[in-house]
C-alpha positions in Angstrom: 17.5 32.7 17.1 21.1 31.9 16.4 22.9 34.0 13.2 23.4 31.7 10.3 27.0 30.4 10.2 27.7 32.2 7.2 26.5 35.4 8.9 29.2 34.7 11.9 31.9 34.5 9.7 31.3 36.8 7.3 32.8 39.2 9.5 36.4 37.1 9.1 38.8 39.1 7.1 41.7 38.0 5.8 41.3 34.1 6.1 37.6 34.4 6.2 37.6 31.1 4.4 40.1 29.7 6.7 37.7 30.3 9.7 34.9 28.5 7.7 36.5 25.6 7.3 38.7 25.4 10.8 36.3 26.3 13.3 32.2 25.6 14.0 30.3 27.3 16.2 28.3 24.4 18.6 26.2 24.9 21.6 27.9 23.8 24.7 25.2 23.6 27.4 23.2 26.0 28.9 25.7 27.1 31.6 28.2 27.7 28.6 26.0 28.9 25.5 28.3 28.4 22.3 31.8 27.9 21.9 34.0 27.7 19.1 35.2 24.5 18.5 38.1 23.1 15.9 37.1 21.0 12.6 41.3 20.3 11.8 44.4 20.3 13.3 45.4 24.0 13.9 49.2 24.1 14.8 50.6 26.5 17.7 51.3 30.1 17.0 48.7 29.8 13.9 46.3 32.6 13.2 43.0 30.8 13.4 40.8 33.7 12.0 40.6 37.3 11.9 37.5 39.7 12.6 35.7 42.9 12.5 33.2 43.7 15.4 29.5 44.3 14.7 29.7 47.7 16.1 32.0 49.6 18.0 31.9 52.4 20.6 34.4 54.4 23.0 33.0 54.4 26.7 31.7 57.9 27.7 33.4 59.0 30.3 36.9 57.6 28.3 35.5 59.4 24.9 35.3 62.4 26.9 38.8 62.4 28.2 39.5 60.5 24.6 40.4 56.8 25.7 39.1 53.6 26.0 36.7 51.8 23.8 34.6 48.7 23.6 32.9 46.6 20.7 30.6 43.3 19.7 32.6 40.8 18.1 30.3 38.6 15.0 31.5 35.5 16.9 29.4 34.1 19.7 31.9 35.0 22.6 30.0 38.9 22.2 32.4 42.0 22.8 35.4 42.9 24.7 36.7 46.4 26.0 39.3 48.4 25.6 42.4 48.2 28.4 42.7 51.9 29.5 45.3 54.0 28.1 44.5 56.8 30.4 43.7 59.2 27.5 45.1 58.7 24.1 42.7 59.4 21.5 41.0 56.8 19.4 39.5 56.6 16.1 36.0 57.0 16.6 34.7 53.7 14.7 37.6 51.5 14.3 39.5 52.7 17.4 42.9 52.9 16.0 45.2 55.1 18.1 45.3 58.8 16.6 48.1 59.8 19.0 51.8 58.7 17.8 53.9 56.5 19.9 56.3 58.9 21.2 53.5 61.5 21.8 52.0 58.4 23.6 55.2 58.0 25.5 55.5 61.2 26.5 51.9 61.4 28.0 52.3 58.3 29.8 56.1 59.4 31.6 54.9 62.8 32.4 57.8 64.0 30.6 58.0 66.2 27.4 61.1 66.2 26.0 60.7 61.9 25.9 62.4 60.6 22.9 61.7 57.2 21.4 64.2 55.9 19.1 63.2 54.6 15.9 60.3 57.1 15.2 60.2 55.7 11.9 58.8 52.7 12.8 55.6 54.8 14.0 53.0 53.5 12.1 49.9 56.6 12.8 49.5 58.9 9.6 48.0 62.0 11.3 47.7 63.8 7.5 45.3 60.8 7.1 42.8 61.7 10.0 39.2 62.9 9.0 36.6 64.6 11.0 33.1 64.4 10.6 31.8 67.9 8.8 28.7 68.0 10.7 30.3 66.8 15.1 33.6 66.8 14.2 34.4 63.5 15.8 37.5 62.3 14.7 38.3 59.3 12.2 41.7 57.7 11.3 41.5 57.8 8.2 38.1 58.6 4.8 37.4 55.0 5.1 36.1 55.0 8.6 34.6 57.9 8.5 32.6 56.9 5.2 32.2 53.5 7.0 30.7 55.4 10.3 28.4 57.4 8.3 27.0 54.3 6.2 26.6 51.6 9.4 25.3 54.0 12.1 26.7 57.5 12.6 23.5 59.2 10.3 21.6 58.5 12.7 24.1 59.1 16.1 25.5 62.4 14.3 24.2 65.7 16.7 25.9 68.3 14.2 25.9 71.7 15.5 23.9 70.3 18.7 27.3 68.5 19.9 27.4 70.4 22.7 23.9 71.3 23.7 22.8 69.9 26.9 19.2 69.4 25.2 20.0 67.3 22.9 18.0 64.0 23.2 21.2 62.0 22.7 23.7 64.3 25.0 21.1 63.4 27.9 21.9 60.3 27.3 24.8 60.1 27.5 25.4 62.6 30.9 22.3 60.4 32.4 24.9 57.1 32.1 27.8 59.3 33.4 26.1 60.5 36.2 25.0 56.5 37.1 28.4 55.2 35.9 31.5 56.5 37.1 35.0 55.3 35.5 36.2 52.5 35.4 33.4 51.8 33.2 32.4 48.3 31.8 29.4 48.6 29.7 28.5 51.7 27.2 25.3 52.8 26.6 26.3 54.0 23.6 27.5 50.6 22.5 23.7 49.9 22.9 22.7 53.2 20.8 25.0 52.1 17.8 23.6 48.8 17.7 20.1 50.6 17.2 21.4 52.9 15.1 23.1 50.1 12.5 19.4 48.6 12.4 17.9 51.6 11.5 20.1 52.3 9.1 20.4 49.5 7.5 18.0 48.3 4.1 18.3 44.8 5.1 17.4 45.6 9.0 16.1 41.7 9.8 19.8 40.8 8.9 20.8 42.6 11.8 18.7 41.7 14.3 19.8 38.2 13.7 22.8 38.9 14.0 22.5 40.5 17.2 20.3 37.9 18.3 22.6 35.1 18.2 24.5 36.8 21.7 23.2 35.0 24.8 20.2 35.3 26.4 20.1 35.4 30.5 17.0 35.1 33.2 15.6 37.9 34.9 17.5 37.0 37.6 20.9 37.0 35.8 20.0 40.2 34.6 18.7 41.6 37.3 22.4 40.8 38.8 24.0 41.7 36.2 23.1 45.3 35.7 22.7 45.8 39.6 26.2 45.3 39.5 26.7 47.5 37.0 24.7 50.6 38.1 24.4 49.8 42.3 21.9 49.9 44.9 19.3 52.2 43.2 19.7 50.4 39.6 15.8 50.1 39.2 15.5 53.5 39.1 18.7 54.7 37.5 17.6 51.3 34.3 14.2 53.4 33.8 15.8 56.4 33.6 18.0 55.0 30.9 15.2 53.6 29.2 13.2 56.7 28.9 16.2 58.6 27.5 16.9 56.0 25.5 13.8 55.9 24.0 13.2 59.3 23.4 16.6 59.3 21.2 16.4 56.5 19.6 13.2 54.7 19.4 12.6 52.1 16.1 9.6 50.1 15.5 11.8 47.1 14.4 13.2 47.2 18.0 10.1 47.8 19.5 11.1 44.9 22.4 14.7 46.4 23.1 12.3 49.7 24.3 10.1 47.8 27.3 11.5 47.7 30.9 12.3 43.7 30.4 13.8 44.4 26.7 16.1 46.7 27.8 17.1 45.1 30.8 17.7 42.2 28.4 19.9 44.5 26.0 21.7 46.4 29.1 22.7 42.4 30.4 23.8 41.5 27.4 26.2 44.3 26.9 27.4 44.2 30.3 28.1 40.5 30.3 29.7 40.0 27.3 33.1 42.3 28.4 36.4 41.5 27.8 40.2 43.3 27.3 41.6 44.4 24.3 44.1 47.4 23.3 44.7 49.8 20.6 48.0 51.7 21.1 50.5 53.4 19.1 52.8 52.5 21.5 52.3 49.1 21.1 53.0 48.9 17.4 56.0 50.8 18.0 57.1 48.2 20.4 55.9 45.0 17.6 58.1 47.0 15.2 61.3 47.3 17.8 61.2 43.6 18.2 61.1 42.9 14.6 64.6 45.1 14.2 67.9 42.7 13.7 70.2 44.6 15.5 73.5 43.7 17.0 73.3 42.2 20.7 73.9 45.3 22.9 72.1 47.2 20.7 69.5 44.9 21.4 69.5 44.2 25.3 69.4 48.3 25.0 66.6 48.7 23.4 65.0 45.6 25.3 65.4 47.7 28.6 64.3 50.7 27.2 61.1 49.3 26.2 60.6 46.7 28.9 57.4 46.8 30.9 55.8 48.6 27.7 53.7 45.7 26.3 51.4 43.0 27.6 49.1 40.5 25.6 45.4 40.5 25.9 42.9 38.5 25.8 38.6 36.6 24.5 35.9 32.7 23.8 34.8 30.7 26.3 37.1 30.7 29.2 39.6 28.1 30.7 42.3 28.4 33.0 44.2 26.6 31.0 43.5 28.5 27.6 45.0 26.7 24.6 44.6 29.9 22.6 44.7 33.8 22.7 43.6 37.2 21.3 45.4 40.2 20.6 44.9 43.2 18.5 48.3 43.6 16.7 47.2 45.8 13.9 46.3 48.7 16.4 42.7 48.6 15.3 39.6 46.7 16.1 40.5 43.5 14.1 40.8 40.5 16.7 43.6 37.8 16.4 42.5 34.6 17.3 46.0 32.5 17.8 46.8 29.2 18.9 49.1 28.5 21.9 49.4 25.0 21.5 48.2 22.2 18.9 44.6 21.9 18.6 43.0 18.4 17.5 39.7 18.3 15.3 36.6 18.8 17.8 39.0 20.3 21.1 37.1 23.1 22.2 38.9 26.8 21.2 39.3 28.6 24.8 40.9 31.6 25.8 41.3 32.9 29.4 39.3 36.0 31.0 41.7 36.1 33.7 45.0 37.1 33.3 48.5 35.5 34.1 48.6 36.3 37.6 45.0 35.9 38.5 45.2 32.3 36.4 48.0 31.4 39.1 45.8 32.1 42.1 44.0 29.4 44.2 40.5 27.6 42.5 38.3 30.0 44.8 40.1 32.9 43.8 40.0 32.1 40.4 35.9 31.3 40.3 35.5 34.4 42.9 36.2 36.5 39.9 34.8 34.8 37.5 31.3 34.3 39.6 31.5 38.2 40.1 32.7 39.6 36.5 31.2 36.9 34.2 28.1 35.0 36.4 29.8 31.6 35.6 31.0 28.4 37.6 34.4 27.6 35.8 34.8 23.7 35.1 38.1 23.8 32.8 40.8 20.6 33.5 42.8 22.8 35.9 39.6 23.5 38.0 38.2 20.2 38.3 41.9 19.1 39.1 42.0 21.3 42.0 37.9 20.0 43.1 38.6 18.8 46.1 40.8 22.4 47.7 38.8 24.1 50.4 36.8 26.9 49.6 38.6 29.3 51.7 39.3 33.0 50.6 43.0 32.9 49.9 45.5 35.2 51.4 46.1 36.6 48.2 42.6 38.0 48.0 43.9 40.4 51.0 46.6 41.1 50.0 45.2 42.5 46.9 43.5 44.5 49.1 46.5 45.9 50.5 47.7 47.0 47.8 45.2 49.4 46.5 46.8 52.3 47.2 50.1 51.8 45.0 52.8 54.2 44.8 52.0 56.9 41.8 55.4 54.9 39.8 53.3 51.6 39.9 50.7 52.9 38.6 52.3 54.4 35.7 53.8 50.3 35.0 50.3 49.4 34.9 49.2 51.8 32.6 51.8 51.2 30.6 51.7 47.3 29.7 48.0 47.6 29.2 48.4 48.7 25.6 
C-alpha cells in the first residue's frame, strides 16, 4: 500500500508546498513503479523541492573507518548512498561532514602542512558537535543528536556495551562485515534504523506506510538482487542475517520483515534502491570559492587550485537523457531536486543513475550497467533512438578493464571529485 501523497511530501522542507503543487507522484508501469511527474511549467536551474530522508545510516565498514553513509528518501525513487570520501567523519544521523575543509584537504593530499585559502569560508562549527552520553557516537550539532534519540537511536544505542563483541547488535553488524567487504552498497543497519523508527514511534502504522510505499520485487528479483549483493553462498550468509537480526531487533508490528521471505523482501529493497550522493566539507568550501568576486587572475588562481575538487551527483527514475538532477549542497542529507531544462506540465521528472561518462557509452554499455546495478531495461528517448545498434560489448567495456589498476595519483583525482 502506497504512502498517502501528503505523507510523501511531508518530508519537503523549505518549499514543501511548492512540491505539492509542482509535482505528483503516478505509477508508471510495472517495469518502472512510480515516478515523479510535473503538474506546471518548472523553468531550468529551478529548485523543484527539497527533502529529508526517512532514515539515515553510515555503511559499517565506512562508520568504522568514519566515511560513507546511505539513507531512504520520503519520495518513491527510495535511497541513495554516500560517494566515498575515504574517511572523513560524518554526523551520525544527518551525515554532515564533522571534519573541516582544509583538514579534509589535507587527508586527501597526504600532506600536512596543506593550506586552503579562504578558511573562512569553512562552514563546520566543531564547538557545535555533540556526542551521545551513553556510545558516544558523534552528532553535528544538539539538534541531531536530540533528533537521533527521538526517531531511532533509543532503541539502536549499546551504551557502555559499544564495544562488546556480545552484544546482540555488535554481532550484527561484524556478521554483515564479514559477508560484505567495502565497497559496500547496502547497510544492514539502514535496515535496523528503519525497525528501530517503528518501534519507537507512538504512531507506528504511520511508518510502516510510509515504508511501504518503496517497491516491491519477485522472488526472483530478490533472489538476484541480494545474491549480488552477498555472492555465491548468499542463502546461508541471508539466514544468518536474519537470525541476528532478529535476536536484536525483533517487533511484533514487523513480524513479516522477521520470516526468511520478509527479510529477503526488506534486504532487496534496500539493496535496489542505491544511488550517489555526498556530504563534504570540502565541497562547501569549493560552493563558497565560487561564489567569491574576485579580480580575474585572482580567479583563474583559485580555479586551478581547486580544479578537479568537485563533481555533481546524482537520483528518480532514470533516463539517459535526464532533464533534471540532485545534489546535496547544504553538506547534509537534504536532497536538491533541480531542473536542467524546462519542464512542461505532465513530462516525466528523470534523473540519470549513470554518470557523464558512462551516459556517453554505447546503448549495451549503458543497459549492461543498468541491468546489473538496478535490474532494469532502460527505454529513455536516447535508448530507443539508438534500438536498432548491435548488441555487442563495446571496446570501452575492456578498456575499463584495463584500467583497474590506476596509478596511486589517479586515484587520489577520483576520490577527490566525489565529494
Amino acid at each position: 500500500m502506497a504512502a498517502s501523497m501528503c505523507d510523501v511530501f511531508s518530508f519537503c522542507v523549505g518549499v514543501a508546498g511548492r512540491a505539492r503543487v509542482a509535482v505528483e507522484v503516478r505509477f508508471v508501469s510495472s517495469a518502472k513503479g512510480k515516478g515523479l511527474f510535473a503538474t506546471q511549467p518548472i523553468q531550468k536551474g529551478e529548485t523543484i523541492f527539497i527533502e529529508r530522508p526517512l532514515v539515515a545510516a553510515q555503511f559499517l565498514w565506512n562508520a568504522l573507518y568514519r566515511y560513507r553513509g546511505e539513507h531512504i528518501s520520503p519520495t518513491p525513487e527510495g535511497c541513495w548512498a554516500q560517494q566515498p570520501l575515504r574517511m572523513e567523519e560524518t554526523c551520525d544521523h544527518c551525515l554532515r561532514a564533522l571534519e573541516k575543509a582544509e583538514e579534509n584537504a589535507q587527508r586527501l593530499t597526504g600532506k600536512p602542512g596543506q593550506v586552503l585559502p579562504h578558511p573562512e569560508l569553512c562552514t563546520v562549527r566543531k564547538d557545535l558537535h555533540q556526542n551521545c552520553p551513553h556510545c558516544q557516537v558523534t552528532y553535528c550539532s544538539t539538534e541531531c543528536l536530540l533528533a537521533a534519540a527521538e526517531q531511532y537511536h533509543r532503541v539502536l544505542c549499546p551504551g557502555p556495551s559499544q564495544d562488546d563483541p556480545l552484544h546482540p547488535l555488535n554481532k550484527l553488524q561484524e556478521a554483515w562485515r564479514s559477508v560484505h567487504y567495502p565497497p559496500e552498497t547496502a547497510s544492514i543497519m539502514l535496515m535496523a534504523r528503519m525497525v528501530a523508527t517503528v518501534k519507537q514511534a507512538k504512531d507506528k502504522d504511520r511508518w510502516i506506510r510510509l515504508f511501504s510505499q518503496f517497491c516491491n520485487k519477485t522472488a526472483n528479483e530478490e533472489e538476484e538482487i541480494v545474491h549480488k549483493l552477498l555472492g555465491d553462498k548468499f542463502k546461508g550468509q541471508l539466514e544468518l542475517l536474519r537470525r541476528l537480526f532478529t535476536e536484536a531487533l525483533y517487533e511484533e508490528a514487523l513480524s513479516q520483515w522477521f520470516t526468511p521471505d520478509g527479510f529477503r523482501s526488506l534486504f532487496a529493497l534496500v539493496g535496489t534502491n542505491g544511488q550517489g550522493i555526498g556530504t563534504s566539507s570540502l565541497s562547501q568550501w569549493v560552493r563558497a570559492c565560487d561564489a567569491l568576486e574576485l579580480k580575474p587572475q585572482d580567479r583563474e588562481q583559485l580555479d586551478a587550485f581547486i580544479d578537479q575538487l568537485y563533481k555533481d551527483i546524482e537520483t528518480g527514475n532514470h533516463s539517459c537523457v535526464p532533464n533534471a538532477e540532485t545534489s546535496f549542497p547544504e553538506n547534509n542529507f537534504l536532497l536538491h531536486v533541480t531542473a536542467l531544462e524546462d519542464i512542461k506540465p505532465g513530462e516525466e521528472i528523470c534523473i540519470s543513475y549513470l554518470d557523464c561518462c558512462q551516459r556517453e557509452r554505447s546503448r549495451h554499455s549503458r543497459h549492461k550497467i543498468l541491468r546489473e546495478n538496478y535490474l532494469f531495461v532502460c527505454s529513455c528517448p536516447k535508448c530507443l533512438a539508438e534500438a536498432d545498434e548491435p548488441n555487442m560489448t563495446s571496446e570501452e567495456e575492456d578498456d575499463e578493464e584495463d584500467e583497474e589498476g590506476e596509478p596511486e595519483d589517479a586515484e587520489l583525482g577520483d576520490e577527490m571529485t566525489d565529494v
